[in-house]
C-alpha positions as a LaTeX table, in Angstrom:
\begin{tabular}{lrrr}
\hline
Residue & $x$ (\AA) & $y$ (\AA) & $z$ (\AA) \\
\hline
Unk1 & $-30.99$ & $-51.61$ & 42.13 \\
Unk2 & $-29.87$ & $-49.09$ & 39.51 \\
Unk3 & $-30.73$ & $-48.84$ & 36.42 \\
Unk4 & $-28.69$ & $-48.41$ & 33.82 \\
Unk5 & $-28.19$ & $-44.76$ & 32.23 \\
Unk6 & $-28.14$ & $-44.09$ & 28.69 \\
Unk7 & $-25.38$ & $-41.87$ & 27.58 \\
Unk8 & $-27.09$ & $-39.74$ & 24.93 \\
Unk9 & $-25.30$ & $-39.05$ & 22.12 \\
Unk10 & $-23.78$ & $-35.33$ & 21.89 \\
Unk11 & $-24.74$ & $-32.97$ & 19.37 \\
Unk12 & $-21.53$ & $-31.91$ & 17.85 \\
Unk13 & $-20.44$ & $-28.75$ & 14.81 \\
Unk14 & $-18.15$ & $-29.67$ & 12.58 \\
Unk15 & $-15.94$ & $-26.94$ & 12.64 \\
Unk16 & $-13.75$ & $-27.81$ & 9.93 \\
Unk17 & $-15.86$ & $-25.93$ & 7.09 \\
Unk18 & $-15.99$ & $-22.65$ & 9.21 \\
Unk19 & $-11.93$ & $-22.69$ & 9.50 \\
Unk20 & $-11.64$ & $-23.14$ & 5.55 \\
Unk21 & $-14.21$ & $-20.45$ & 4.60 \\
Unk22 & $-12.51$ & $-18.36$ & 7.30 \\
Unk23 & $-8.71$ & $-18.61$ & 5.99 \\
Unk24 & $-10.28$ & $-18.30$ & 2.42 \\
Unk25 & $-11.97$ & $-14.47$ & 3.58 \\
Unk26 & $-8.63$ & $-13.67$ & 5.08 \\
Unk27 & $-6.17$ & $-14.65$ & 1.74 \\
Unk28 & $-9.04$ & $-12.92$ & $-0.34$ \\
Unk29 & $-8.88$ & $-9.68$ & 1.53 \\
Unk30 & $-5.11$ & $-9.76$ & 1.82 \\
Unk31 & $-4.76$ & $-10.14$ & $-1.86$ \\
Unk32 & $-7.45$ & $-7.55$ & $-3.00$ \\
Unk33 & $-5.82$ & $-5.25$ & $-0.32$ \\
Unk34 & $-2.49$ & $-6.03$ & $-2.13$ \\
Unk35 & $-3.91$ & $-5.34$ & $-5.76$ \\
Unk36 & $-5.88$ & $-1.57$ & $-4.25$ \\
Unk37 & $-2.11$ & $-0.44$ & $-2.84$ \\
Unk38 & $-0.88$ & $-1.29$ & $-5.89$ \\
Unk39 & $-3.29$ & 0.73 & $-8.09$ \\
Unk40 & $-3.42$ & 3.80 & $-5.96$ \\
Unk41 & $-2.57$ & 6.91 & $-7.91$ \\
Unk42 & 0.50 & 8.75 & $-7.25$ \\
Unk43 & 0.21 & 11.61 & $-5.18$ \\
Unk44 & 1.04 & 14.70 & $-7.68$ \\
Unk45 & 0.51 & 18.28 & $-7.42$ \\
Unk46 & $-2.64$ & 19.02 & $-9.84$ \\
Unk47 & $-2.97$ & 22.06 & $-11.09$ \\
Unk48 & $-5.85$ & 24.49 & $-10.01$ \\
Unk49 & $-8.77$ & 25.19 & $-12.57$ \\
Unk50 & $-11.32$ & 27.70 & $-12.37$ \\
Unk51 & $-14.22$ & 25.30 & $-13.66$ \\
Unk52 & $-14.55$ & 21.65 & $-14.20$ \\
Unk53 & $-17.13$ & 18.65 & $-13.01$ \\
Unk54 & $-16.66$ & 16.36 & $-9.89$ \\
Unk55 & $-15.95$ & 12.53 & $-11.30$ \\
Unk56 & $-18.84$ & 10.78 & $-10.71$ \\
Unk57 & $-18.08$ & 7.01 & $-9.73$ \\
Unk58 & $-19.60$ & 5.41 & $-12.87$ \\
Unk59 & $-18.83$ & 2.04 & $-14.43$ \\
Unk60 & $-17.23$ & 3.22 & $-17.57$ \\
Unk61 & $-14.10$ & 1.75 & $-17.99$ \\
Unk62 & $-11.02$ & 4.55 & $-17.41$ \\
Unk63 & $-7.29$ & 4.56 & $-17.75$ \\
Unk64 & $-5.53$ & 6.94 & $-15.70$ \\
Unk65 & $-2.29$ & 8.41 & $-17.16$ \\
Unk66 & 0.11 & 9.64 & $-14.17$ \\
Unk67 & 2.68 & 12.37 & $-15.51$ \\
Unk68 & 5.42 & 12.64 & $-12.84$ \\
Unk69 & 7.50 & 16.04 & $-12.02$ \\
Unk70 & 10.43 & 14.79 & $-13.91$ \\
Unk71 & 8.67 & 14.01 & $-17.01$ \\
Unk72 & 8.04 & 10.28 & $-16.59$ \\
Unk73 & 4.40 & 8.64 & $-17.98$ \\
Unk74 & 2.78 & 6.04 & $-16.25$ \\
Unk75 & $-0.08$ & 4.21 & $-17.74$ \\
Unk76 & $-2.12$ & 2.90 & $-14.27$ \\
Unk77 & 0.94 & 1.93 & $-12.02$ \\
Unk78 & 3.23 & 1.01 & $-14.99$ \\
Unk79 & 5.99 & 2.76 & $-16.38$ \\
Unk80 & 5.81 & 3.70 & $-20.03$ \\
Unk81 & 7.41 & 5.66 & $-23.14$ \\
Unk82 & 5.52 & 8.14 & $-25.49$ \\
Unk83 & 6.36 & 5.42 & $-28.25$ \\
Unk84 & 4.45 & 2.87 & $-26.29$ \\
Unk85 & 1.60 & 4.57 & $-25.17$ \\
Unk86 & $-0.14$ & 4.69 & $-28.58$ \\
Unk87 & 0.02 & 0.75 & $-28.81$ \\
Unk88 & $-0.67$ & $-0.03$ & $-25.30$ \\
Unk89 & $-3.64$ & 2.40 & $-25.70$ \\
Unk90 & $-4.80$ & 0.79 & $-28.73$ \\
Unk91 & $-4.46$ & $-2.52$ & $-27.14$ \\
Unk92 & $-6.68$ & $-1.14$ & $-24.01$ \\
Unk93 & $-9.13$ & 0.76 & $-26.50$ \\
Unk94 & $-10.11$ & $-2.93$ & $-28.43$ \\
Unk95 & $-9.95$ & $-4.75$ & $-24.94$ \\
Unk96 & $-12.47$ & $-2.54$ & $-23.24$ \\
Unk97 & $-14.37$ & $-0.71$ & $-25.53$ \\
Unk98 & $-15.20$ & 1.95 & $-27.18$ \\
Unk99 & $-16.27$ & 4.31 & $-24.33$ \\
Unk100 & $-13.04$ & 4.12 & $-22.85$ \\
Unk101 & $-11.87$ & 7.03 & $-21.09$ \\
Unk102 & $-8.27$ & 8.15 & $-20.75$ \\
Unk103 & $-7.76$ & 10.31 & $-17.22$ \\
Unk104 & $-4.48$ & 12.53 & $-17.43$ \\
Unk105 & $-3.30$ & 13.13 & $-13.98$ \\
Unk106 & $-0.37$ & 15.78 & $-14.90$ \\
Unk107 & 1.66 & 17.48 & $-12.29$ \\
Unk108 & 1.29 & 21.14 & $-12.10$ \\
Unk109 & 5.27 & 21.52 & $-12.30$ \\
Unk110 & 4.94 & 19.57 & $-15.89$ \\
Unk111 & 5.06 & 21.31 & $-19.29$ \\
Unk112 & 2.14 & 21.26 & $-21.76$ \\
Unk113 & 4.81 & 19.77 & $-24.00$ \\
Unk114 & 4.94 & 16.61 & $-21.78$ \\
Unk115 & 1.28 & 16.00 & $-22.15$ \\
Unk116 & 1.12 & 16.34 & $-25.93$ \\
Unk117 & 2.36 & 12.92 & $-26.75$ \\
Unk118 & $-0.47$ & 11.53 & $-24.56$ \\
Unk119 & $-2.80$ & 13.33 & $-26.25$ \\
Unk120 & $-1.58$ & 12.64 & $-30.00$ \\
Unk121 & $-1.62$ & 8.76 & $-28.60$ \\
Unk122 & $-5.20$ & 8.84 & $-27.62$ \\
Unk123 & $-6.08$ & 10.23 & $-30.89$ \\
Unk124 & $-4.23$ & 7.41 & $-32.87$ \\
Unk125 & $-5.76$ & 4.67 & $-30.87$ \\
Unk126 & $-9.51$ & 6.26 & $-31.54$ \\
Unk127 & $-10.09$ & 7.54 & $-27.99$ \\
Unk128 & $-11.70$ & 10.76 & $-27.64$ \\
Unk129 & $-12.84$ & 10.35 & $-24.04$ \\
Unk130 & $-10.22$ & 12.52 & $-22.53$ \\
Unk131 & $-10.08$ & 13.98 & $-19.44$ \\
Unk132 & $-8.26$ & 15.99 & $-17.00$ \\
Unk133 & $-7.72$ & 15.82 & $-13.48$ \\
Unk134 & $-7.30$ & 18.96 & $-11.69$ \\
Unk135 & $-7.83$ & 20.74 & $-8.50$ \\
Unk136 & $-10.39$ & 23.29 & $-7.72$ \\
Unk137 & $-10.18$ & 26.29 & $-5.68$ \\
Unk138 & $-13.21$ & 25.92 & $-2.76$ \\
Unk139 & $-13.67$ & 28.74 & $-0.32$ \\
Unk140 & $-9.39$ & 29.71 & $-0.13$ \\
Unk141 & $-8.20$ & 25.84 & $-0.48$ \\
Unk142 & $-8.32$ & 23.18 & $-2.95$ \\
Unk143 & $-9.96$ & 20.30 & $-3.53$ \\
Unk144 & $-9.70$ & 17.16 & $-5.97$ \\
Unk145 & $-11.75$ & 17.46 & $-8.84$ \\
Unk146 & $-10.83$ & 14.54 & $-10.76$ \\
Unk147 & $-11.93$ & 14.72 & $-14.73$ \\
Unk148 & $-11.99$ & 17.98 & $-16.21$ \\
Unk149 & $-13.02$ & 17.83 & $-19.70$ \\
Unk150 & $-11.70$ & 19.44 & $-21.88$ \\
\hline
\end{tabular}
């Protein structure tokens, strides 16, 4: 006679969690990945300097100012006018602090007279923090030194 077999119940994973957390990772890392390309500096021709410090990676808060070969400002990755970089400076300045710094990333084929307005702006918002990025001459080539002060 046979007896009759239990059928034991099988352990199963619920998979379903795994799959959510999983998409989540992936539309998190897409999107921060989307945000990084969009704040990445514009490649410009710094000038050479003689001297200056290597930017340390520090959490002070920074705005970099991009000036472009034709003349054109750009506060981060937006397009701006001399007129409304004092406000949108002072806007920054009471948002983030008083330690803000202001990064001026100039090309080398731009006019001091270009970068005067930026500077005059920084003053009138209260920001004194002002730096400039440049490129330093190592061994016969040059490398990024980003935040000359000056």
């Amino acid at each position: 006679m046979r007896l009759p077999t239990r059928k034991r119940p099988g352990v199963h994973i619920n998979m379903t969690p795994m799959i959510d957390v999983t998409f989540l990772l992936i539309i998190f890392f897409l999107l921060s990945s989307h945000l990084a390309r969009q704040e990445t500096q514009t490649e410009l021709d710094l000038p050479s300097a003689a001297s200056g410090q290597i930017a340390t990676a520090d959490d002070q808060p920074r705005l970099s100012v991009n000036v472009l070969p034709d003349g054109s400002v750009m506060l981060g990755s937006t397009p701006t006018t001399a007129a409304q970089m004092g406000d949108r400076l002072r806007i920054e300045s009471q948002r983030l602090g008083r330690d803000l710094e202001v990064r001026i990333r100039a090309d080398r084929a731009v006019p001091y007279g270009a970068v005067t307005p930026i500077l005059l702006a920084c003053a009138d918002a209260g920001i004194w923090n002002v730096s400039f990025a440049v490129m330093k001459q190592v061994e016969g080539r040059e490398s990024s030194v980003e935040g000359q002060k000056r």
